[in-house]
C-alpha positions as CSV (number, residue, x, y, z in Angstrom):
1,X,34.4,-75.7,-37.7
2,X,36.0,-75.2,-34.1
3,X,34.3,-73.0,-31.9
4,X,36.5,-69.7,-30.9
5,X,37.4,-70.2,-26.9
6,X,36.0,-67.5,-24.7
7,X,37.6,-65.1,-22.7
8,X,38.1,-67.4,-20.0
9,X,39.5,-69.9,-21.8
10,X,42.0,-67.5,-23.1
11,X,43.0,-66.1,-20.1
12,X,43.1,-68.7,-17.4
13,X,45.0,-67.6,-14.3
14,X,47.9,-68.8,-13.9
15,X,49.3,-71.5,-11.0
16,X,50.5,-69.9,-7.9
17,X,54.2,-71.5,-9.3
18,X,54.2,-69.2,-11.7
19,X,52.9,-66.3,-10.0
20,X,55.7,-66.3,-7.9
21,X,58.1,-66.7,-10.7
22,X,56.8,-64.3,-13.2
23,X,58.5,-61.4,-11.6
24,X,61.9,-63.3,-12.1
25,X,60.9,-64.1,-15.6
26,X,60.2,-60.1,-16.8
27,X,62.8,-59.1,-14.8
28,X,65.2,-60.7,-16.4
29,X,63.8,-59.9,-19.8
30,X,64.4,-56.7,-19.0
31,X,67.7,-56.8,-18.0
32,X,68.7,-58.3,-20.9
33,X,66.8,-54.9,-23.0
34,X,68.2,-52.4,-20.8
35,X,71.6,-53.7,-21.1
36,X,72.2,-53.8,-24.7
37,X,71.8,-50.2,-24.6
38,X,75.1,-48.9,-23.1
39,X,77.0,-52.4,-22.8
40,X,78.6,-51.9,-26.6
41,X,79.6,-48.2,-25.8
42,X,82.9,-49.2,-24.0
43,X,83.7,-51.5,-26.9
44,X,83.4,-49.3,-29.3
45,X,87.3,-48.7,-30.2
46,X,88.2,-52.4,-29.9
47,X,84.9,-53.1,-32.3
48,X,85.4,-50.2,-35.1
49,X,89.2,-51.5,-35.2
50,X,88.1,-55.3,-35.6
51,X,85.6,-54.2,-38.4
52,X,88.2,-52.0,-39.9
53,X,85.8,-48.6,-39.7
54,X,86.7,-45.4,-37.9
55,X,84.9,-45.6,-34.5
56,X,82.5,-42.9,-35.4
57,X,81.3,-45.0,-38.1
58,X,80.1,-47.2,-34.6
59,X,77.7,-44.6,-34.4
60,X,75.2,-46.3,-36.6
61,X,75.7,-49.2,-34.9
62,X,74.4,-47.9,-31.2
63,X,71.7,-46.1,-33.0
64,X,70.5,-49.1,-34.6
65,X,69.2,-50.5,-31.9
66,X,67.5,-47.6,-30.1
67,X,65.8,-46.5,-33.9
68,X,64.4,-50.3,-33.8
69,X,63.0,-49.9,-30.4
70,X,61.3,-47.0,-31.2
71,X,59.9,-48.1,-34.2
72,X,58.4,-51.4,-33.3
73,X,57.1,-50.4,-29.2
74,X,54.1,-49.1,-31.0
75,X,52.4,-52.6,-32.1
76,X,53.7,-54.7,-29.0
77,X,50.2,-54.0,-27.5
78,X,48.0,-55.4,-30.7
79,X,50.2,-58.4,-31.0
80,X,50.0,-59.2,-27.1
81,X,46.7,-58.9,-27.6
82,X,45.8,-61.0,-31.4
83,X,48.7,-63.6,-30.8
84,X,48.5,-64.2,-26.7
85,X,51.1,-62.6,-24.5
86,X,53.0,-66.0,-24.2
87,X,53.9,-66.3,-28.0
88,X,55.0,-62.3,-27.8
89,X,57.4,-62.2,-25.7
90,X,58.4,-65.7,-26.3
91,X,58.8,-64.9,-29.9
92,X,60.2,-61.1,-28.9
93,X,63.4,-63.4,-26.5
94,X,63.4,-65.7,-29.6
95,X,64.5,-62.9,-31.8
96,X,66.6,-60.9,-29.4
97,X,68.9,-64.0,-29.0
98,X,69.1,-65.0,-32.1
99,X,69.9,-60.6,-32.8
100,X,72.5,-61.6,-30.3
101,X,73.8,-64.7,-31.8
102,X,73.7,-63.0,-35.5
103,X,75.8,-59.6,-34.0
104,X,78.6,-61.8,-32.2
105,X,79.4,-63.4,-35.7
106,X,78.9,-60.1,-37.9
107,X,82.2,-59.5,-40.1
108,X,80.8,-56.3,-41.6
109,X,79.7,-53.3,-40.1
110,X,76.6,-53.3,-42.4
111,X,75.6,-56.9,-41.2
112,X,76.0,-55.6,-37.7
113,X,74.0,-52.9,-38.0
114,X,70.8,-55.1,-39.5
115,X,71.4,-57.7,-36.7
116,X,71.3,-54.7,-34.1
117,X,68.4,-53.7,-35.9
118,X,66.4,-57.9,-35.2
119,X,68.0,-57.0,-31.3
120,X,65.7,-54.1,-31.2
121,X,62.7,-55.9,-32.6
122,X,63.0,-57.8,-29.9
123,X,63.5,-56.1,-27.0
124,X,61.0,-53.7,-28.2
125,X,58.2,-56.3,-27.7
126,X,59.7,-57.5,-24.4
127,X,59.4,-55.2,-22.3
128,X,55.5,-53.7,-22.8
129,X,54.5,-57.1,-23.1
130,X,56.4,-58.3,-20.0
131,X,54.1,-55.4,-17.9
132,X,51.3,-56.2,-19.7
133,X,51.5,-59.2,-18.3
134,X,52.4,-58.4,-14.7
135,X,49.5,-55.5,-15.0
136,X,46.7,-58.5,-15.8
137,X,48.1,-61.3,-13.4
138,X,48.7,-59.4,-10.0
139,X,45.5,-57.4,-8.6
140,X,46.5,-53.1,-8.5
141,X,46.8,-53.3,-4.7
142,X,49.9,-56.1,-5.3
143,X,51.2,-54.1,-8.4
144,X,53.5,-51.4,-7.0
145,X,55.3,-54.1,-4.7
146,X,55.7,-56.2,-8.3
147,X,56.5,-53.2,-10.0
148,X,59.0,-52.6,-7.7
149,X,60.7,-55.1,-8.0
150,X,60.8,-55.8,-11.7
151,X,61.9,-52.2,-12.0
152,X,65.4,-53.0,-10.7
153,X,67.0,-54.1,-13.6
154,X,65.9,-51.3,-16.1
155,X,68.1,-48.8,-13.3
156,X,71.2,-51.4,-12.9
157,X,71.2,-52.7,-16.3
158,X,72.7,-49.3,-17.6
159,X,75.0,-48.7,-15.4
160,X,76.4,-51.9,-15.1
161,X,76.5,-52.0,-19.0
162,X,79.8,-49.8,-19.4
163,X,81.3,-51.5,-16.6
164,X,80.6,-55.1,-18.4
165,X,81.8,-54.2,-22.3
166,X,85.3,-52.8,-20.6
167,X,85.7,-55.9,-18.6
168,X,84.9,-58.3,-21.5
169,X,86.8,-56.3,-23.9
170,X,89.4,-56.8,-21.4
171,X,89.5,-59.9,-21.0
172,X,87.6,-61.9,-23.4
173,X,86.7,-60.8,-26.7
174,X,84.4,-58.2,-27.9
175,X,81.8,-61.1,-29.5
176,X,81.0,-61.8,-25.9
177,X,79.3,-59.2,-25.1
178,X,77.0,-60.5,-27.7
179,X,77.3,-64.2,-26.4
180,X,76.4,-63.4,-22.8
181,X,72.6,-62.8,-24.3
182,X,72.5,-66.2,-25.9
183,X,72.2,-68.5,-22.6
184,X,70.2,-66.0,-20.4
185,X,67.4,-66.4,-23.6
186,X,67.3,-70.0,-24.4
187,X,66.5,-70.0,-20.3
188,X,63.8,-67.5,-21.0
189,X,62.3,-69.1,-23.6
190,X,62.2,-72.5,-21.6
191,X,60.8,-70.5,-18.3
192,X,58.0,-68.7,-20.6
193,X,57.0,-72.0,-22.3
194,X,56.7,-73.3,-18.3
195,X,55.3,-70.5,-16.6
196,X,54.5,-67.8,-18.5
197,X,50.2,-66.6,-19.0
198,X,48.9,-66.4,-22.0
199,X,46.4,-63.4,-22.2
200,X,44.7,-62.3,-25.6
201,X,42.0,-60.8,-26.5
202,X,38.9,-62.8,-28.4
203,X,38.0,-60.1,-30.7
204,X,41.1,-57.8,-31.9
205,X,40.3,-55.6,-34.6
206,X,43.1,-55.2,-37.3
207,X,46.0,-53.4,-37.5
208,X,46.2,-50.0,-37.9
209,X,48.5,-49.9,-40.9
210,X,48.6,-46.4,-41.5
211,X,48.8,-45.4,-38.1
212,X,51.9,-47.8,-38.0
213,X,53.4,-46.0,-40.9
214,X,53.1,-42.8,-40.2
215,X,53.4,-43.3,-36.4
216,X,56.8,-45.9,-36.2
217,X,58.2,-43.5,-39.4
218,X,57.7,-40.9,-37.3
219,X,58.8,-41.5,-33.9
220,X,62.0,-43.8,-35.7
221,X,62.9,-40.3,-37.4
222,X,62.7,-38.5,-34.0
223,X,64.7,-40.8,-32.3
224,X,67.4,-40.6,-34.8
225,X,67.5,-36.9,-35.1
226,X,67.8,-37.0,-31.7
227,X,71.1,-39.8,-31.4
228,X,73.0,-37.5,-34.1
229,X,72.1,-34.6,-32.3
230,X,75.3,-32.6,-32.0
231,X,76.8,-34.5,-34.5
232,X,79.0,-32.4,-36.8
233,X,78.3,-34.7,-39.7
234,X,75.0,-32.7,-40.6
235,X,74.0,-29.4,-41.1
236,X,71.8,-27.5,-39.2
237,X,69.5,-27.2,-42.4
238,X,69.3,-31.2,-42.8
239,X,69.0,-31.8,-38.8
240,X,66.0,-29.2,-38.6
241,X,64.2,-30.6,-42.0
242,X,64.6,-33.9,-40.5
243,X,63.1,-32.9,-37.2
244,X,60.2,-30.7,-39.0
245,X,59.2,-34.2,-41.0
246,X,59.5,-36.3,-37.9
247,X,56.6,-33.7,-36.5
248,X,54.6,-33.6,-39.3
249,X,54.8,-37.5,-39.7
250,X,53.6,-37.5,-35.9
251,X,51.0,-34.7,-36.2
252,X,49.8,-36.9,-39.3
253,X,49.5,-40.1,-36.7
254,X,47.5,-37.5,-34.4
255,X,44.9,-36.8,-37.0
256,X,44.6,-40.0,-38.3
257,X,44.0,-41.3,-34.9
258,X,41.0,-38.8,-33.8
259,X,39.5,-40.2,-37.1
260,X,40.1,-43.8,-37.4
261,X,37.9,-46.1,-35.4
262,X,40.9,-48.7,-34.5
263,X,43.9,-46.8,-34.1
264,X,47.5,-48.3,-33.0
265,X,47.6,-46.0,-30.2
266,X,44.1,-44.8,-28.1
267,X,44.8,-41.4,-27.6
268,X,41.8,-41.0,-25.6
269,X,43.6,-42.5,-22.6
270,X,45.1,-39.4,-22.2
271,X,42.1,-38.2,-20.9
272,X,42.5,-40.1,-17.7
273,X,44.0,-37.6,-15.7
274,X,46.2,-40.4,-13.7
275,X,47.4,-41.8,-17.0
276,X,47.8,-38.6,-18.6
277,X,49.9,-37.7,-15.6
278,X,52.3,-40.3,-15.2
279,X,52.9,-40.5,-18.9
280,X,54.0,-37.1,-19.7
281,X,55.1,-36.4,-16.1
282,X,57.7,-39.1,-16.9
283,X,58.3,-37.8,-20.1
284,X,59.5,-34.3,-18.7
285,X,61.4,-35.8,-15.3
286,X,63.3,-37.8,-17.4
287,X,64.4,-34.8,-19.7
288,X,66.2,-33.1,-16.5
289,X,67.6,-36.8,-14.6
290,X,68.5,-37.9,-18.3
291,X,72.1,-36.4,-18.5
292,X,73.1,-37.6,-15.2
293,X,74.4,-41.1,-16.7
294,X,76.5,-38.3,-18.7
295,X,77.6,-35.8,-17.0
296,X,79.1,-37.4,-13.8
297,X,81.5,-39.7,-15.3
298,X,82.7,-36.2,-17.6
299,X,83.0,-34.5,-13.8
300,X,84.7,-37.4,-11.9
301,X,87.3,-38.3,-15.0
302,X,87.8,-35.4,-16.7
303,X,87.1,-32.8,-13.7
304,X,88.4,-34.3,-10.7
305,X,91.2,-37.0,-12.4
306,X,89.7,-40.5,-10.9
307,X,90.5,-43.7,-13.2
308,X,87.2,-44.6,-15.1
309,X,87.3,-48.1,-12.8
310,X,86.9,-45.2,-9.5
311,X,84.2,-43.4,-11.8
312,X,82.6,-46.6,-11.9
313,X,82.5,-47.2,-8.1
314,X,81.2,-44.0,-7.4
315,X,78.4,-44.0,-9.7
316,X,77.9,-47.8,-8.4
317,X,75.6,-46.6,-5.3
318,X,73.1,-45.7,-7.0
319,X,72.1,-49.0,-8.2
320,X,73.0,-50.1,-4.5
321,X,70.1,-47.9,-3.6
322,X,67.8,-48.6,-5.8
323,X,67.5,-52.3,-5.1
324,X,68.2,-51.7,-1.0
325,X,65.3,-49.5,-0.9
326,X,62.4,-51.2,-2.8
327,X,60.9,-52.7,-0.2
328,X,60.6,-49.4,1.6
329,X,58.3,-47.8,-1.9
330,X,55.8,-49.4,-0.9
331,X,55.0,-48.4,2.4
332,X,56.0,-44.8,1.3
333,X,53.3,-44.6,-1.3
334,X,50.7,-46.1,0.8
335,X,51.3,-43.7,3.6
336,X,51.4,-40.4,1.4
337,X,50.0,-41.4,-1.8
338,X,51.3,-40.5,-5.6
339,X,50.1,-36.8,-5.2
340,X,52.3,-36.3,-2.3
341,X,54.7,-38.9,-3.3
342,X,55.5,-37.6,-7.1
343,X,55.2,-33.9,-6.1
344,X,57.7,-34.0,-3.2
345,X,60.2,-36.5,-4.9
346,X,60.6,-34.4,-8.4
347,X,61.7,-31.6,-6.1
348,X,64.2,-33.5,-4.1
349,X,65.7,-35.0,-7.2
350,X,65.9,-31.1,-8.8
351,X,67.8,-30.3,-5.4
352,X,69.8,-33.4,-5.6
353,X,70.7,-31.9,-9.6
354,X,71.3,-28.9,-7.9
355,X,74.1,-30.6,-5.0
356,X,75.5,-32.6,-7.7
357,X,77.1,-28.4,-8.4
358,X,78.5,-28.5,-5.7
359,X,81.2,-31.5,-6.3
360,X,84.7,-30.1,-6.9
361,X,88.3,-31.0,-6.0
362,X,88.1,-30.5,-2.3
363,X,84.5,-32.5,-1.9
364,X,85.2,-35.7,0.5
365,X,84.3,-39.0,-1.6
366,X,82.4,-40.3,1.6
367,X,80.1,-37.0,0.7
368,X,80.3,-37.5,-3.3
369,X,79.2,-41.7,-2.3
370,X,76.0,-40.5,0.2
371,X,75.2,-37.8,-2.8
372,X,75.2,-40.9,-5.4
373,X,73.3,-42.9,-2.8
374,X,70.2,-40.9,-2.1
375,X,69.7,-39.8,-5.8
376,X,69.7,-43.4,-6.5
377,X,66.9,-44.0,-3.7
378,X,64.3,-41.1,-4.8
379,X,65.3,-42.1,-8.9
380,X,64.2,-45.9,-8.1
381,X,60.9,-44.2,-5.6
382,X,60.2,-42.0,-8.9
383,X,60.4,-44.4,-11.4
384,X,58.4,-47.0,-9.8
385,X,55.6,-44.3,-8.9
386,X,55.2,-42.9,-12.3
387,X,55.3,-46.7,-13.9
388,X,52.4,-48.1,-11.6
389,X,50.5,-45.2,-11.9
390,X,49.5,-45.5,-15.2
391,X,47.6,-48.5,-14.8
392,X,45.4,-47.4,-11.8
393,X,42.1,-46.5,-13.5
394,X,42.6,-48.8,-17.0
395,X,40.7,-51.2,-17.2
396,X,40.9,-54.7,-18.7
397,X,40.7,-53.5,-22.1
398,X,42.8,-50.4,-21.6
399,X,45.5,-52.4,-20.0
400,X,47.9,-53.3,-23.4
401,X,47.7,-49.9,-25.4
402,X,48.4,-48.2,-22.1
403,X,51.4,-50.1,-21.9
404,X,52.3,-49.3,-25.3
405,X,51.9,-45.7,-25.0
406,X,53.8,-45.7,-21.8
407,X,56.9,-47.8,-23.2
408,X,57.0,-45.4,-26.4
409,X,57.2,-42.4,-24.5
410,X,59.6,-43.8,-22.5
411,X,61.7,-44.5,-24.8
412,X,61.7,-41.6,-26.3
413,X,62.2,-39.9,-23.5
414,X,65.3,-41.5,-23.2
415,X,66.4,-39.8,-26.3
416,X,65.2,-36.7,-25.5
417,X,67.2,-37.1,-21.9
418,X,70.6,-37.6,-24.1
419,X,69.8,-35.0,-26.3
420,X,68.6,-32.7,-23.5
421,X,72.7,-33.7,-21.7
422,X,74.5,-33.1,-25.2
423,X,72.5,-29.9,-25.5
424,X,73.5,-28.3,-21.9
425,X,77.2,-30.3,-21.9
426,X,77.4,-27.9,-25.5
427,X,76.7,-25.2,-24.1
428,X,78.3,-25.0,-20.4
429,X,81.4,-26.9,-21.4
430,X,83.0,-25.9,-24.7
431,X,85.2,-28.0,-26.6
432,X,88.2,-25.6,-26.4
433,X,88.0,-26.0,-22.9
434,X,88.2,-30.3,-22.7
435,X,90.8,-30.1,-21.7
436,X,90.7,-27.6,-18.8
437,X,89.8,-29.6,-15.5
438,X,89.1,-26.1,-13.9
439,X,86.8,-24.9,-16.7
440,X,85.2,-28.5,-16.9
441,X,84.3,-28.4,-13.6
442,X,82.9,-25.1,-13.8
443,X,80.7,-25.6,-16.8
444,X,79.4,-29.1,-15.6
445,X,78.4,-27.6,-13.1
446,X,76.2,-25.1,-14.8
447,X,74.9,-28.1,-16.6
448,X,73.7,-29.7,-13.5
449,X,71.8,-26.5,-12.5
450,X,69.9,-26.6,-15.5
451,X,69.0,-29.7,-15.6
452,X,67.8,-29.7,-12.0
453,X,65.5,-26.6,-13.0
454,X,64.5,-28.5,-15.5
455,X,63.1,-31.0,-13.1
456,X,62.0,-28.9,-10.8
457,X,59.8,-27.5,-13.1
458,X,58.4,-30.9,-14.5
459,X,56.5,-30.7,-11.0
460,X,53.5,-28.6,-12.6
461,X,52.6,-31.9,-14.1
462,X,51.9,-33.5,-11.3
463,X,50.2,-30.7,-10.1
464,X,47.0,-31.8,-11.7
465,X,47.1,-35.1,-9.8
466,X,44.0,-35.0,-6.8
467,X,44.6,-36.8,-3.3
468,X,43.7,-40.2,-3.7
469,X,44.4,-40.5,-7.1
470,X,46.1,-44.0,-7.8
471,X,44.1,-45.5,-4.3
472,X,43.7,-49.1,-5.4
473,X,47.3,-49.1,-6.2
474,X,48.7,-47.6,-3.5
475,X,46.5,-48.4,-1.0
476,X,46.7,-45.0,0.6
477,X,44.8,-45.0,4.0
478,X,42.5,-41.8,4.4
479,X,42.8,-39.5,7.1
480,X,39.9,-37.8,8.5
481,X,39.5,-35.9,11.8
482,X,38.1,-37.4,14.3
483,X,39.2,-40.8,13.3
């Protein structure tokens, strides 16, 4: 009988070749995640119309592949950890490319709607898997500088997304925007086979079946109540039961996870006050920045009359920011640490919510284009703040579920964020008045002031944080007197 390899043998560090292309290799992976999710929206008329279905029949289609995401984030950690992070994420490209190859030849709406569904599965394995990865091959005080970096794509991938689907509806055909997937993933796969560590754990216990059920049944209800949210094609009565089972699905995982001795997720980690912060601090900044992608192309088309191509352009600074500024992150957190850091940034971002009100007819665009820019600077500083910090007092063993955790609330946090935009856009801008530019204005504006209270609000979480907290990942210099 063979002997089972220790630890070491499992996890042998990998060649200083690979080190320096690892970053490349996730950040690539999730591009490829974070574009799917708003690349298809343009493409929705030219798509319903090939596939012979209204376009709000599309809706399913888009939904798919968030509800997917949802559901299968959840186990990414216990598979990293029983099969080896190398056949993960090689397997989670495998089957995003081949979603991708499967979507781009779908006749039928129903076939495109299961092969959105094998997308998801995929990219819902790459991208916790991909940090769990980083998180165990670069020591904390290198991780915020990785981080950085490998952060990029997640802010540029949706807003580039739109932009992409209308130019290859355009000009190519809408099966592309399927196609592009295919040779950026056979490359992955070959670069992960080359470079890529494989970390596992020895001893894994097994999977928390229940806890799956009643967790990835839960959340995958949420998430869906929260894409039709607003949706006139159900009730109130059916969109509340819906939501009160999602809740009592999750509130079942809750119990069933104080009581089980291997559960899918550790709750317990939220006990770590640094984890505990970043998680749900992240949860509730998202829920006020969350209807931005929204509501300023509904200000600059509908309100002020630019072309979507000039919406486009001035949205575009933002991800100009967010890569021109990484290298600056890490420097800033080292010098004030994440107390200081994530305090002071969620309230410029709520003020930045709050100038975003001020935008009307008269507003220069130089002044709209420096607005976009520094909103896309403090975003990228926020996100890569909150991400890092929930790894700076895991250890080893704590490393993969944390990553789990932080990649399902995440997600649906992203849900909540739309929901959260629907909700105010319902409310400040009525649909009688669509087509008023004056009114349109007005009410967006309204909307922005919420959310920016919102996130000005979300700053109590942070609160909690002590100076120093996050240290050996930000490498924050004390400061005493007298030197």
């Amino acid at each position: 009988m063979t002997p089972k390899p220790s630890p070491a043998e499992l996890n042998a560090p990998p060649s200083d070749a690979s080190k320096r292309l690892l970053p490349w290799l996730v950040a690539v992976a999730f591009f490829m995640e974070s574009l799917d999710t708003t690349i298809l929206n343009t493409a929705v008329p030219a798509v319903s119309a090939a596939l012979h279905v209204s376009p709000l029949s599309m809706k399913s289609v888009l939904a798919s592949y968030t509800l997917s995401l949802a559901v299968f984030i959840p186990i990414s950690g216990w598979m990293a950890d029983r099969f080896g992070t190398r056949r993960v994420f090689a397997s989670a490209i495998a089957l995003f490319t081949l979603g991708s190859l499967l979507c781009g030849i779908s006749s039928d709406i129903h076939l495109l709607v299961l092969c959105r569904l094998l997308q998801g599965c995929g990219g819902a394995m790459m991208v916790p898997v991909g940090r769990l990865t980083l998180v165990r091959t670069f020591a904390k005080s290198e991780l915020v500088r990785t981080m950085s970096f490998v952060a990029i794509p997640a802010l540029v991938g949706p807003m580039l997304g739109p932009v992409a689907g209308g130019l290859i509806v355009g000009y190519l055909h809408w099966r592309f925007i399927f196609f592009v997937n295919i040779p950026i993933g056979l490359f992955g796969l070959l670069m992960v086979y080359l470079h890529l560590p494989d970390y596992r754990e020895p001893d894994v216990p097994r999977l928390d079946i229940v806890g799956f059920i009643l967790f990835g049944s839960g959340i995958g209800l949420l998430s869906y109540v929260l894409e039709i949210f607003g949706e006139h094609t159900l009730s109130s009565r059916e969109i509340s039961g819906l939501l009160f089972l999602s809740l009592v699905l999750i509130g079942g995982y809750v119990y069933h996870a104080i009581h089980a001795p291997f559960p899918l997720l550790q709750l317990k980690l939220f006990a770590i006050r640094t984890f505990r912060s970043s998680v749900t601090g992240s949860f509730f900044t998202r829920l006020g920045i969350g209807g931005v992608p929204f509501l300023l192309p509904l200000l600059y088309q509908v309100g002020l009359g630019f072309t979507p191509i000039q919406s486009g352009l001035l949205i575009m600074p933002q991800a100009i920011a967010s890569m021109s500024t990484k290298f600056m992150l890490p420097k800033v957190l080292t010098r004030f640490g994440y107390r200081g850091v994530l305090i002071s940034n969620t309230l410029i971002l709520g003020v930045l919510l709050f100038l975003f009100a001020t935008i009307g007819l008269r507003t220069p665009v130089w002044l709209i284009v420096l607005q976009a820019f520094l909103y896309g600077a403090f975003t990228s500083l926020q996100y890569t703040s909150m991400n890092t910090l929930v790894y700076a007092d895991l250890n080893e063993g704590q490393t993969s579920n944390g990553s789990t955790i932080a990649s399902t609330m995440q997600q649906l946090s992203i849900s909540f964020g739309v929901a959260a935009a629907g909700l105010t856009t319902a409310i400040f801008v009525p649909a009688q008045l669509h087509s008023n530019p004056a009114a349109m204005i007005h009410g967006i504006h309204l909307a922005f002031l919420a959310l920016g209270g919102m996130t000005v609000i979300s700053t109590v979480v942070f609160s909690s944080l002590k100076r120093g907290d996050g240290g050996q990942v930000s490498q924050q210099k004390e400061f005493h007197p007298g030197g």
